[in-house]
C-alpha positions in Angstrom: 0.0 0.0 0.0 2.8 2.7 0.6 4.4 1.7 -2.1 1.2 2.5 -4.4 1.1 5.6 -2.5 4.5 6.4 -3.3 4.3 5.9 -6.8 1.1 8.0 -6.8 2.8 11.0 -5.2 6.1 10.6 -7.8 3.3 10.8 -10.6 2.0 14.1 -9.3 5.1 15.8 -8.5 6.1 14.6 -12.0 2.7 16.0 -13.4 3.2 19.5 -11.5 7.1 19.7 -12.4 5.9 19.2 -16.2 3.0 21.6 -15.9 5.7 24.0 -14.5 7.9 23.3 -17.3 5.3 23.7 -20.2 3.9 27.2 -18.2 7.6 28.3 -18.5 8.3 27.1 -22.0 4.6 29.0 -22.6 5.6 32.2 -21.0 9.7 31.6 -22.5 7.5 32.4 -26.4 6.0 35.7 -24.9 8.2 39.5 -24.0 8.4 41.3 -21.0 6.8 44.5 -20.0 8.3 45.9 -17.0 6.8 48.5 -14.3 8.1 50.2 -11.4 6.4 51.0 -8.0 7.4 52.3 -4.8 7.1 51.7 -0.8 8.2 54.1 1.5 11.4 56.4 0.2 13.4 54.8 -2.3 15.8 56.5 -4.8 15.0 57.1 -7.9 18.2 56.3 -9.1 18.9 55.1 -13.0 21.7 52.6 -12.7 19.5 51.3 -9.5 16.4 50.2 -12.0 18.9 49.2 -15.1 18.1 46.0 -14.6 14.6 46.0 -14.6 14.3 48.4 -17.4 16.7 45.6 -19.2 14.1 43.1 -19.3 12.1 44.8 -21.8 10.9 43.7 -24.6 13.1 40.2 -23.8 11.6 36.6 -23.4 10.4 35.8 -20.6 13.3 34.4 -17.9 12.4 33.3 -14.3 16.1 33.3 -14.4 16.8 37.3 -15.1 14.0 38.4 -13.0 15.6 36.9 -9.9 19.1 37.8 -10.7 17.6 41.6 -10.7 16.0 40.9 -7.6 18.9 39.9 -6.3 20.4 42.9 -7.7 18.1 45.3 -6.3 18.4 43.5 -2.7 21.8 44.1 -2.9 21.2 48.2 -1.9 21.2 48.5 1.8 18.4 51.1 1.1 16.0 48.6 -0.5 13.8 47.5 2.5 12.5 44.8 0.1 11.4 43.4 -3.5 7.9 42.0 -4.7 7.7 40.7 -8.0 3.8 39.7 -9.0 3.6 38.4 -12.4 0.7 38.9 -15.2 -0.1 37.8 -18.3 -1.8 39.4 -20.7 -5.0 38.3 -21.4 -6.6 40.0 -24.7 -3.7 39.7 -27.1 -1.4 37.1 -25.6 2.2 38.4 -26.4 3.3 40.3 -23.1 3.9 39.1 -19.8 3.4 41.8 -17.5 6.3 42.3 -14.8 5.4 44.4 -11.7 8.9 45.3 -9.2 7.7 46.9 -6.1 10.8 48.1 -3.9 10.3 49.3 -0.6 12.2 51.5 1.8 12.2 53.8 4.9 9.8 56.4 5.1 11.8 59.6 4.9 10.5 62.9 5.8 10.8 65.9 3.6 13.1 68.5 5.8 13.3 70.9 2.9 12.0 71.5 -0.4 12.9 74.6 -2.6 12.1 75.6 -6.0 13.9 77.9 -8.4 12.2 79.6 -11.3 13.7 81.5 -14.2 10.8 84.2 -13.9 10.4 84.8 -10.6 7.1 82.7 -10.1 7.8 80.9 -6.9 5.3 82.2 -5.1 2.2 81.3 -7.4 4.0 77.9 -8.1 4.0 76.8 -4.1 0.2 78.3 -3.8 -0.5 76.1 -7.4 0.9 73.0 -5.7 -0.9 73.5 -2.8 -3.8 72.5 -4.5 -2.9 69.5 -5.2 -2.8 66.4 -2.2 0.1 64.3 -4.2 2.7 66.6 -4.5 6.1 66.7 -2.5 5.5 69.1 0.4 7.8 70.0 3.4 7.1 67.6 6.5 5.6 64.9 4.2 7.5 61.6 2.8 9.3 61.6 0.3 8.7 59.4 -2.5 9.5 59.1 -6.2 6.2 58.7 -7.1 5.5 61.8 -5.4 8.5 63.6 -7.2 7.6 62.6 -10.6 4.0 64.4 -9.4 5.3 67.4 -8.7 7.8 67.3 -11.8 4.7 67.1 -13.9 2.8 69.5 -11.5 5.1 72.5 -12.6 5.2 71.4 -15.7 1.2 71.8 -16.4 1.8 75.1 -14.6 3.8 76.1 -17.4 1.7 74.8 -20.4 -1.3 76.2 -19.3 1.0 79.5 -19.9 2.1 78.0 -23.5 5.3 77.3 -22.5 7.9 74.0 -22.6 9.8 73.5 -19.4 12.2 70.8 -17.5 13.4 70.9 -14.3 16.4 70.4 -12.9 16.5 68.2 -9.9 18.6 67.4 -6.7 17.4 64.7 -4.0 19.4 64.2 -0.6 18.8 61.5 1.1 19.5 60.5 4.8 18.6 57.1 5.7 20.5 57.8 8.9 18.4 60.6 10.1 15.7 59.8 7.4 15.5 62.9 6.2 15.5 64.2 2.7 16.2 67.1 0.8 14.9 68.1 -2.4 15.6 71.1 -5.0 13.7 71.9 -8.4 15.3 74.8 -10.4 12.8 75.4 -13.6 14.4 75.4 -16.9 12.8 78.5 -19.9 12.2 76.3 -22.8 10.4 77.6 -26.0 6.7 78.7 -26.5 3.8 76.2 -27.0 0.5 75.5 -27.4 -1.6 76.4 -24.0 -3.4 73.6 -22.5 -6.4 73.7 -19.8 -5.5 73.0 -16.5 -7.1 70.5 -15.5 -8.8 69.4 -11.6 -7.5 69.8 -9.1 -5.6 72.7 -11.0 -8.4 73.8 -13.0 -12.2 74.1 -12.7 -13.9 70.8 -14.1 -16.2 71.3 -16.6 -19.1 69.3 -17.2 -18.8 68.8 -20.8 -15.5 68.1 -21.8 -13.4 66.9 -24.8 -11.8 63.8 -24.2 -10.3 62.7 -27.5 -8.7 64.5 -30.3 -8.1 62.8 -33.6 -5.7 63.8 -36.5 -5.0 60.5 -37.9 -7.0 61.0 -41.0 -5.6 64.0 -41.8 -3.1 64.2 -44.8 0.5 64.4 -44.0 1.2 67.8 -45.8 -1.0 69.4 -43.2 1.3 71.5 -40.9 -0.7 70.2 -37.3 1.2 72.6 -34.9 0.2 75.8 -37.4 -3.3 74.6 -37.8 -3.8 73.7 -33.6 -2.7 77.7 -32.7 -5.5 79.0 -34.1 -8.2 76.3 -32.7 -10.4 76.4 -29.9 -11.3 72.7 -29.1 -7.1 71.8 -29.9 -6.5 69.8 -26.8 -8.0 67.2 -24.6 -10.1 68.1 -21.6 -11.2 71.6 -23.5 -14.7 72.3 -22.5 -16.7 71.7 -24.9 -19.4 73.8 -26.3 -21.1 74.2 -30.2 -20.5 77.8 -29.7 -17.0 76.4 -30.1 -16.9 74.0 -32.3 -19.0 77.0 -34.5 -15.9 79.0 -34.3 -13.6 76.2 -35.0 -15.2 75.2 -38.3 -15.3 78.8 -39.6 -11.4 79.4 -38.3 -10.5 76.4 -40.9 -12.9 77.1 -43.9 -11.0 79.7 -44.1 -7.6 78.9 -44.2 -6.5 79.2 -47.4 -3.3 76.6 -47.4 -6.3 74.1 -46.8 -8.2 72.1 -49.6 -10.5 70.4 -47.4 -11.6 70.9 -44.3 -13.8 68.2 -42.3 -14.4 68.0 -38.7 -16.3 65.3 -37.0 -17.6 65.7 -33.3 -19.1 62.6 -32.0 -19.8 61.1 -28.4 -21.6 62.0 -25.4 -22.5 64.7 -23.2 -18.7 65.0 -21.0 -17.1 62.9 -23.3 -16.9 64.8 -26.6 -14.4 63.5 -29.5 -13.1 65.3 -32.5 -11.7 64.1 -35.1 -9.8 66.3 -37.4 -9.8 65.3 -41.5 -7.9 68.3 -42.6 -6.5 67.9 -46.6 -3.7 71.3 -47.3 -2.4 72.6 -50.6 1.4 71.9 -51.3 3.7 74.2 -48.9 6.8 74.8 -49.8 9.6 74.7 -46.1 11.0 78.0 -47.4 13.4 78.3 -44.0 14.3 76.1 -41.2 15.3 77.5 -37.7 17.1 75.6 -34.7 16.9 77.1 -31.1 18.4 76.0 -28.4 17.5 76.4 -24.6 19.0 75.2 -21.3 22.0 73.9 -21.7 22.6 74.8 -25.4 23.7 77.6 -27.5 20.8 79.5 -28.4 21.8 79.9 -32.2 21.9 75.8 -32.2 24.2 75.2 -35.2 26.9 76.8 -32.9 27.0 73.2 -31.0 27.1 71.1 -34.6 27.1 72.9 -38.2 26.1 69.5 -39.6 22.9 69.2 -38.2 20.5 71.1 -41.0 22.4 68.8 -43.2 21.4 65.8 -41.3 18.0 66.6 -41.0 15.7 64.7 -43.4 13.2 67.8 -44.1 15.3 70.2 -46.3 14.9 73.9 -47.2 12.9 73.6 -50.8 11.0 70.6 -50.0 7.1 70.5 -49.6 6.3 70.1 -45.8 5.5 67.0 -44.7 4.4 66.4 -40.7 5.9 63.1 -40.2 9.1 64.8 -41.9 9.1 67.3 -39.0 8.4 64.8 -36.7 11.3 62.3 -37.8 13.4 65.9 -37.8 12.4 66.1 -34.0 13.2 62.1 -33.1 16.7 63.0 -34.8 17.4 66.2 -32.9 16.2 64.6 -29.1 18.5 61.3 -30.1 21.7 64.4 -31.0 21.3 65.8 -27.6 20.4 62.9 -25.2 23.5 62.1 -23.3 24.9 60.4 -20.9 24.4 62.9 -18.1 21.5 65.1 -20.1 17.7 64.9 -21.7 16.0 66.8 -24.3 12.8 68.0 -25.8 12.1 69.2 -29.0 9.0 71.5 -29.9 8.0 72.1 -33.6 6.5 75.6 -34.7 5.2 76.4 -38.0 4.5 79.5 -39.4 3.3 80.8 -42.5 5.3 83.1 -45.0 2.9 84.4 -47.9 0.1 82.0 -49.5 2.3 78.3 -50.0 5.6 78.4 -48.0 6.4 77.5 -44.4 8.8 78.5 -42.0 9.8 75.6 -39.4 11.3 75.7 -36.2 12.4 73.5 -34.3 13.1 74.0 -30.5 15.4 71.8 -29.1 15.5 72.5 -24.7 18.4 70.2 -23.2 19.1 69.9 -19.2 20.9 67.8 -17.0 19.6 64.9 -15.2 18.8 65.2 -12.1 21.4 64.5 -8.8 20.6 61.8 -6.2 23.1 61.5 -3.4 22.8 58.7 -0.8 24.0 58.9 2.6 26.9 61.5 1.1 27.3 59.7 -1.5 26.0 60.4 -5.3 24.4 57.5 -7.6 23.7 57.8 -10.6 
């Protein structure tokens, strides 16, 4: 009888060990998609999440997950690591990786900010409103950081303007404490958006999706946007508007067509632009530079107008410009630096454009540890 009863439990640990094997081999065929979340204060360090970020887009490997696990356990910081593991369910192809790091809670002891224009004040009362941000006496988190990066940022937009930050973060896990500083970098003009709650007032009837995709690629988008009304999402909506809008691009004359469709409910209003434009000729092309660049951009490299793939004399194309803008942010992303890269268009007579293209570079931000920097 325990012999039977032997051979009965070899048969299922041989069953489960195979099922194992087969759900590996299964998930072995599909990629990674990696996600970060944080307990507590941990540093927001990039060398600290290279390893996870290195998974993506890989098979899947029970292997390389645990070695960066390992990895991440390593930090004396990192209180501990949760992996949870999901696949996807619609398509099939992804296998959803979720890290969770924890650390000490450590408290915000000081937090200043630094503006170019001297708007500190209506930047602390505009973060105020707003239960997520980093605030003196609270805990600081990266999660929390990242909020407040974004925070200032809206600020900004809804003034038409392109901004990055520069950032520092001290951290003490010794007297858990933490100090943070945000010195706000001018970039070039943009298009305004609407703040949105808790920023802005919520309105009732809203847009919530805007559509170019069937509009033809010799339409200049950013040109076109400046002049609309109902441009961005979360826009309130009204027909007074969308009145105004339609007359705005009837009569443009660089336009042969001019369709709009608005569709949806009440509160969730879409618009879908199907915008057809006459042949414009790029008659000039500008580079700027802000931040950490010369303003007069070909100072840094005379080769880049050469390299760009939309040339003086060529009739404008959009996903030109934006293949110009891809190449520009790839030029100026370094080691030790980011960029972004705003497109402007602007008319010159009845068929010719004038492009510009915006390039604001800035360092990456500073973490130090304990006295000591990481990168």
């Amino acid at each position: 009888m325990h012999r039977i009863y032997r051979v009965l439990v070899f048969f299922c640990l041989l069953a489960i060990w195979f099922s194992h094997m087969t759900l590996c081999a299964d998930l072995g065929t599909k990629k990674m998609r990696t996600t970060v979340l944080s307990e507590g204060s941990v540093p927001p360090g990039r060398m600290l999440l290279a390893c996870i970020h290195e998974l993506d887009n890989k098979p899947f490997s029970d292997p390389q997950i645990k070695d960066c696990v390992g990895k991440l356990r390593a930090n004396y910081f990192i209180r501990d690591v949760e992996v949870h593991i999901q696949e996807e369910k619609v398509e099939g192809r992804w296998v959803d990786i979720e890290f969770v790091l924890s650390g000490e809670p450590l408290t915000v002891d000081e937090f200043t900010i630094e503006t170019f224009d001297k708007q500190e004040a209506d930047i602390w009362k505009f973060l105020s409103l707003g239960d997520g941000n980093l605030h003196v006496g609270g805990m600081y988190s990266w999660e929390a950081e990242l909020v407040t990066y974004e925070s200032i940022k809206q600020f900004y937009r809804a003034q038409g303007r392109l901004v990055a930050m520069v950032t520092k973060v001290n951290l003490d896990y010794k007297q858990r404490r933490a100090w943070v500083y945000f010195k706000v970098v001018q970039g070039p003009t943009t298009l305004p958006h609407p703040l949105v709650p808790p920023y802005g007032k919520a309105c009732s009837d809203h847009t919530s999706h805007i559509s170019w995709y069937e509009t033809d690629d010799g339409v200049p988008v950013e040109l076109i946007e400046s002049g609309l009304a109902l441009a961005t999402p979360f826009t309130c909506f009204s027909d007074e508007l969308a009145g105004r809008d339609k007359t705005y691009l009837s009569k443009l004359s660089i336009l042969s067509k001019a369709v709009v469709d608005y569709s949806g409910p009440f509160g969730d209003r879409r618009i879908e632009y199907k915008l057809k434009a006459k042949p414009l000729k790029v008659e000039q092309i500008n580079l700027r530079g802000f931040g950490d660049v010369p303003s007069h951009l070909e100072d840094s490299d005379p080769s880049l107008l050469k390299n760009l793939s939309l040339k003086t004399g060529d009739f404008f194309s959009h996903s030109a410009a934006t293949d110009c803008a891809n190449y520009l942010r790839k030029a100026f992303v370094k080691n030790d630096h980011l960029a972004e890269v705003a497109v402007q268009e602007e008319l010159s007579g009845t068929d010719a454009l004038h492009v510009t293209f915006s390039v604001l570079v800035f360092p990456l931000q500073t973490i130090i540890v304990d006295g000591q920097v990481i990168k």
